[in-house]
N, C-alpha and C positions, 0 to 999 in steps of 0.2 A: 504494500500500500504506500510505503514511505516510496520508493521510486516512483509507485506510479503518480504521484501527488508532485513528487518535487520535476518528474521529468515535464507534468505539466507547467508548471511555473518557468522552470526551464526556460520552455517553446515561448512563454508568454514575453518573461524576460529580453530575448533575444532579437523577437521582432521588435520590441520597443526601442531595443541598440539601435536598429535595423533602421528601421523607421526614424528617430530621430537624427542620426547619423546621415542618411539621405538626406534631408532636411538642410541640416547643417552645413552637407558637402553643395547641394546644391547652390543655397545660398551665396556660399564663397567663391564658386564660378560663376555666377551672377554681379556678384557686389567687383573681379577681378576685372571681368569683362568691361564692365562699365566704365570704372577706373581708366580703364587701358581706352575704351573707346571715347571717354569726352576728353582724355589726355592729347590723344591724337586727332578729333576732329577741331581740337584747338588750333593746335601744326597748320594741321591741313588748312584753315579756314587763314588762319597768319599769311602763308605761302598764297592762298589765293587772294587775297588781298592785294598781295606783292607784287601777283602777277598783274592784276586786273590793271594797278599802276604803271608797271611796264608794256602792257597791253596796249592802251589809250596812245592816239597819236602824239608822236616826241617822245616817248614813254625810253627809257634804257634800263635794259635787260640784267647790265652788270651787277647792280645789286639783285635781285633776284637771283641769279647764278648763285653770286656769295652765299645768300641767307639758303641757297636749297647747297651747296657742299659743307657749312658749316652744320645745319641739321642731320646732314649724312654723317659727318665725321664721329657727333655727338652720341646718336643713337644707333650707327649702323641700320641705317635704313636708308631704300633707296626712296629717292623723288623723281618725278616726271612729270613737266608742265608744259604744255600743251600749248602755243601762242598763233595769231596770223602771220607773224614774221616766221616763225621756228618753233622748234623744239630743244628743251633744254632737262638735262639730264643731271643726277648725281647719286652716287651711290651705285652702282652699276645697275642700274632702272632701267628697260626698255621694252620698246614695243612687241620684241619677240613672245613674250608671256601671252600668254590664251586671258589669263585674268585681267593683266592691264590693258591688252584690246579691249577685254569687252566690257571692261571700266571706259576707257575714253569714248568708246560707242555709247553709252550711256550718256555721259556728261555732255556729249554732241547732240543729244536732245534736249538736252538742259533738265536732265536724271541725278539726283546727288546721290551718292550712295555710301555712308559713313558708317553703318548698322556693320557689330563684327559675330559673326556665329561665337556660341556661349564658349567658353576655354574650355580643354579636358587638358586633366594631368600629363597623361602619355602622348599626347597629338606632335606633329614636325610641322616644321613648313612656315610660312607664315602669308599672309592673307593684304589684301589692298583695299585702300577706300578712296573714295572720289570722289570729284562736286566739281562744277564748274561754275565760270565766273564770265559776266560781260553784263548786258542791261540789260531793261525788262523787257524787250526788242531783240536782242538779238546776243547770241552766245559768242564771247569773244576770245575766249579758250576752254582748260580744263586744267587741275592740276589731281596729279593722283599719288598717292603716298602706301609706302609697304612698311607694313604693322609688323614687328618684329615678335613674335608671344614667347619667346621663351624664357626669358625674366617671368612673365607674368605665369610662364607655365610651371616655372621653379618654387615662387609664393605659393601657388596652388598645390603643389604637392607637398610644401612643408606644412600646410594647411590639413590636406589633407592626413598625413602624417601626425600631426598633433589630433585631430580627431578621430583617428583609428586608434590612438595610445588611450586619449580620455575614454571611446566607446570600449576597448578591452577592461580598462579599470573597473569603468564604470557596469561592462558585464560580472566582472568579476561579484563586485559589492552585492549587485542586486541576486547571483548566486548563491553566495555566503549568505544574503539574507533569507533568500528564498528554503534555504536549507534550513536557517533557526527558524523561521516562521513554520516549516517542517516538522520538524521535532518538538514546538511550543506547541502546536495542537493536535499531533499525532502521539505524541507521550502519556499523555494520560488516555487513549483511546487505548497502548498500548499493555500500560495499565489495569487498564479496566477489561481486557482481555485476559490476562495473567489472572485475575483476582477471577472474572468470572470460571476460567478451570480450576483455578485453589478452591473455591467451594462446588465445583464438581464433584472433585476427586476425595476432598477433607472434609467439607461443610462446613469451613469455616474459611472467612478471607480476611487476610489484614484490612488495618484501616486505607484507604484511600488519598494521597496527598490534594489538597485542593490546587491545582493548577489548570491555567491554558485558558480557553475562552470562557468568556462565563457560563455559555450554557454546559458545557463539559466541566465546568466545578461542581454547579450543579446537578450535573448527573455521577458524580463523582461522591457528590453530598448522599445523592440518594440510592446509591448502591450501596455505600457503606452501611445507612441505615436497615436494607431489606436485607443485606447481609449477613448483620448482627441478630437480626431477629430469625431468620434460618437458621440460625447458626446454634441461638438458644433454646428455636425448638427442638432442632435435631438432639439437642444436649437433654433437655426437658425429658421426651419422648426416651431416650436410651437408659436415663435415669430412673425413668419408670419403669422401665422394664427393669432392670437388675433390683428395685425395690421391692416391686411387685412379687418377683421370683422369689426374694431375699425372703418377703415376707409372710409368701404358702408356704415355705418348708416346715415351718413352727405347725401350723393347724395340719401339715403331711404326715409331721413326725405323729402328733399326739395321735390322726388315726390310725396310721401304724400299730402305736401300744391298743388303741382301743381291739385292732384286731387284734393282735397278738393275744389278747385275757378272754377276746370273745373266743378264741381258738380251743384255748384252754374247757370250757364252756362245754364244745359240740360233741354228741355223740354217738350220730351218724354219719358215714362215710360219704354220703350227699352234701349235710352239711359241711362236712371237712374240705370236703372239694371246689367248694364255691366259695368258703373261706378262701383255701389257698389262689382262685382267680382272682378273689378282690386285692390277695396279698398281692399278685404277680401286675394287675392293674398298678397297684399304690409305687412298686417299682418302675413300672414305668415310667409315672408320673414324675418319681422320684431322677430319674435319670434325664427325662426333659427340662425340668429343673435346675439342675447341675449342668445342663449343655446351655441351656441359656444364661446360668450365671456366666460359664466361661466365655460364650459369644459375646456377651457385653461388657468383660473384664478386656477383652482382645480388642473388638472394637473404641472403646474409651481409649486404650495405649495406643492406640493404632490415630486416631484421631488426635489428641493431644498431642503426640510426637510430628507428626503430617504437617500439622498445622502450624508448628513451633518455628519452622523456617521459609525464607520465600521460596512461592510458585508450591509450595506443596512436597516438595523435598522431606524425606525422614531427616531425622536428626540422630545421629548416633556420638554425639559428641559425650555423653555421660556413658558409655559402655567400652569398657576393653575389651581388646582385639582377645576372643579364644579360641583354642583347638577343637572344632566339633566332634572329634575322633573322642574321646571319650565321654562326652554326652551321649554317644551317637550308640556306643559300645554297652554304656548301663542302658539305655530303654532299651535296649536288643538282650540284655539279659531280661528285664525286668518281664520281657512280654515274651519270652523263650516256655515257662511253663503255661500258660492260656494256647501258644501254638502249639507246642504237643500235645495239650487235649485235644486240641482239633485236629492233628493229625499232619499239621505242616512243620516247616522247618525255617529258622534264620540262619541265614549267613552275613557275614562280615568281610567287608573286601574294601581294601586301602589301597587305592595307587601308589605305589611306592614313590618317594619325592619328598622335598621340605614339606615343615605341613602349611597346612593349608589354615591360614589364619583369619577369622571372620568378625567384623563387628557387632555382634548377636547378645544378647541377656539369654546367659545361658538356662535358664526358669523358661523363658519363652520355647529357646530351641527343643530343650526336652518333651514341652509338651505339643510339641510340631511333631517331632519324631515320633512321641508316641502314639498320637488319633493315628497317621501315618499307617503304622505298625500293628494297631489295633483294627483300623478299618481292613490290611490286608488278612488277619489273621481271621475275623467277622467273614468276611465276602468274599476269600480267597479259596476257600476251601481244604482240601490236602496240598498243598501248592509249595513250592520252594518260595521262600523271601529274601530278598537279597538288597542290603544295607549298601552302598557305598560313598564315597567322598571322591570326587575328581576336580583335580586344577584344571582350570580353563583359561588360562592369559590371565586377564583383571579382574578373573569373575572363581566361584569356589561353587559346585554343582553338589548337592545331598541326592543321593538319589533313593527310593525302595520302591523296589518291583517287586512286581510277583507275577508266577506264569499259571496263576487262576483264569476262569469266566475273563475276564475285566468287564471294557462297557464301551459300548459303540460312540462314537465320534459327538452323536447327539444330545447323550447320556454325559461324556465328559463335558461337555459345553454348559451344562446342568451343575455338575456336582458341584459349582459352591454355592450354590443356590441355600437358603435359607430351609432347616425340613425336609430336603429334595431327598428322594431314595429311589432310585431304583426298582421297576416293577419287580424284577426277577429276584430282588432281594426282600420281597413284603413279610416274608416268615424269620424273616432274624429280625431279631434283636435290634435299636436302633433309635438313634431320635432327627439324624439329619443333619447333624449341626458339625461333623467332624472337620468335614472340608472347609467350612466356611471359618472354622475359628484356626485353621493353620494358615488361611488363605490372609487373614484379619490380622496374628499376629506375623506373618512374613514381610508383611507392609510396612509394620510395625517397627521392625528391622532392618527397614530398606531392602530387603528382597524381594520374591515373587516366586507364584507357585504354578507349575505346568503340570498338565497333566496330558500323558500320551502313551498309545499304545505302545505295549512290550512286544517282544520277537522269541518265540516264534506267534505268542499270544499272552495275555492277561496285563497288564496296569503299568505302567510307570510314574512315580509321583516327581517331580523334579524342585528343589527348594535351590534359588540361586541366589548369593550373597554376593556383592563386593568386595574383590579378595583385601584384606589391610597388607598394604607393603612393609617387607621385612628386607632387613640389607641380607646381602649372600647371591647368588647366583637364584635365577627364578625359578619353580618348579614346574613341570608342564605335565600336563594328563591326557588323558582320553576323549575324545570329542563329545560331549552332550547335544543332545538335539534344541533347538534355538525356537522360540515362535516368530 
């Protein structure tokens, strides 16, 4: 936008040099011309005076001669005067020229002709004017004179010269200006572009500077305002939810104990059984509960942090750089016996290489690895799992797969979805919220989370961090796949 804005001003700019420059140049061939032509039809009119005197019967010539070789000597210019006696010459002036014949044809009519075409900088040559002299009866000569223009042609082009120097300045200035007048009302538009994706992305956007035209302060003014108020409902709203949540676990728990004593109580296997659904209900509940406290403990860090730097940048400035290899290695223990119930298996696979050092809260990363770990061992089935860590230039890739089911293209596009499950998964166990809260805290951390199919089949989860630089020689890994 900024080029296409300034390249208009530009164009506008330009022709105004342009334009006035013309002007200007014109002018000064007009104002030189004239100059030059009532300078010389003074001469000329002197000379024919001169002659008209020498003309008249008794009349001698010799002054005339004089005054027409001392104006040649003066000006280098030729003269040529026209008399009944003769013709009288100075300057090497003669009849041979096509212009001074048809000058003297002219003035044999009694035609004066003293008008000189307008000067141009570059032209050669020089040019004659004429007028004749006798009574109002009869023509009793002609005197004709060659206008020399190259003096006036040399004025003219230092003229011109000084105003191509001032029109470049003066291009110059109205560029430079046309640039800040550019960025004085393009900045805040720029602005207010930045701010509107920072509450895209955070829901929240800094304040606003009030600058640039006034109606751009004031839209300046009033983005800040509907800003603030998004910002606090989004805050409002997530508040309530984790309150909300916080504050059924207390009336959860106590029906829990009510069934538990009711339990005690029943003494038919009917009743036992429908006991034990209301228990496996209350666990559910109980587990939906618990996924939305941590959705909305992930989201709050995720947002806070987001929002703390311009344009929506995390902030990782309060975390030290660590080794995820053993975060990575305790939830792969910690979720080693739930997969051998199930019948699967983890493994552990380290690129060999410096390690790999990330700037993560390693409370966060644990419980990334393990929804991770736990949705594969849930939905995976008897399946192999497989942990790893690989350097990637400036980037550190977590990976765990598993060569279960996985989920079609459509289904991955889904899973950080809020609740989202999988048809094919509606008989496990489950509240929806796994993805979303690794997905919530990876943000969190300045990462991000991929998810893509495994080879030859089933899931690959991908957690990618910004490696922290460490001196030593760099470590390089295995290619991950990229969105």
């Amino acid at each position: 936008m900024k080029l296409r804005v300034l390249g208009i001003l530009s164009i506008l700019s330009v022709l105004l040099v342009l334009i006035a420059s013309n002007a200007l140049l014109a002018s000064a061939s007009r104002e030189l011309t004239q100059e030059l032509q009532i300078n010389r039809a003074t001469a000329l009119n002197r000379l024919a005076q001169v002659a008209f005197d020498a003309g008249t019967e008794g009349g001698d010539s010799t002054q005339l001669q004089a005054e027409m070789d001392r104006y040649s000597e003066l000006y280098a210019e030729g003269v040529l005067v026209r008399l009944q006696q003769g013709t009288l010459r100075s300057g090497g002036l003669s009849e041979d020229r096509a212009d001074v014949r048809n000058a003297l044809a002219r003035a044999s009519l009694n035609l004066s002709d003293t008008t000189l075409a307008p000067l141009q900088p570059f032209g050669t040559g020089s040019e004659v004017i004429s007028r004749s002299f006798g009574s109002a009866s009869q023509v009793l000569g002609a005197a004709v004179l060659e206008v020399n223009q190259d003096a006036a042609r040399q004025k003219l082009r230092e003229r011109w010269l000084g105003v191509g120097l001032a029109a470049a300045a003066l291009m110059a200035m109205l560029l430079i200006g046309a640039s800040r007048v550019t960025r004085w009302v393009l900045r805040p538009v720029h602005r207010l572009n930045a701010a509107v994706a920072e509450l895209e992305t955070t829901g929240r956007s800094s304040r606003l500077p009030e600058e640039g035209p006034p109606e751009l302060r004031a839209l300046s003014r009033s983005f800040t305002a509907m800003a603030q108020s998004v910002s606090d409902s989004i805050e409002a709203q997530r508040q309530l939810i984790a309150d909300t949540s916080h504050e059924l676990r207390n009336p959860v728990g106590a029906l829990r104990l009510r069934v538990d004593l009711l339990q005690l109580e029943l003494k038919t296997a009917r009743e036992k059984a429908a006991a034990s659904a209301v228990e496996t209900e209350l666990e559910r509940v109980e587990e939906i509960l618990d996924g939305v406290l941590k959705l909305a403990a992930a989201e709050h860090r995720a947002f806070e942090d987001s929002a703390g730097t311009p344009g929506g940048a995390p902030s990782r400035r309060d975390r030290g750089p660590i080794d995820p290899v053993p975060v990575l290695q305790e939830e792969a223990e910690r979720a080693g016996p739930a997969a051998r119930r199930a019948g699967a298996s983890i493994h552990f696979d380290r690129t060999s290489g410096q390690p790999a050092l990330i700037a993560c809260d390693a409370g966060d990363l644990a419980q990334m690895a393990g929804e991770l770990l736990n949705n594969a061992v849930k939905y995976a089935g008897r399946a192999r799992i497989s942990v790893a860590v690989r350097n990637l230039g400036a980037t550190v890739v977590i990976e765990v797969s598993d060569d279960g089911p996985g989920l079609s293209s459509e289904e991955r596009a889904s899973a950080t979805q809020r609740f989202w499950r999988s048809p094919k998964h509606r008989d496990v166990r489950g509240n929806g919220l796994g993805m979303t809260i690794v997905e919530k805290l990876a943000a969190a951390n300045g990462g991000r989370l991929l998810l893509r199919e495994a080879h030859p089949h089933g899931l690959a989860a991908f957690l990618e961090f910004p490696r922290v630089p460490k001196s030593g020689p760099d470590a390089t890994g295995q290619v991950a796949p990229h969105a």
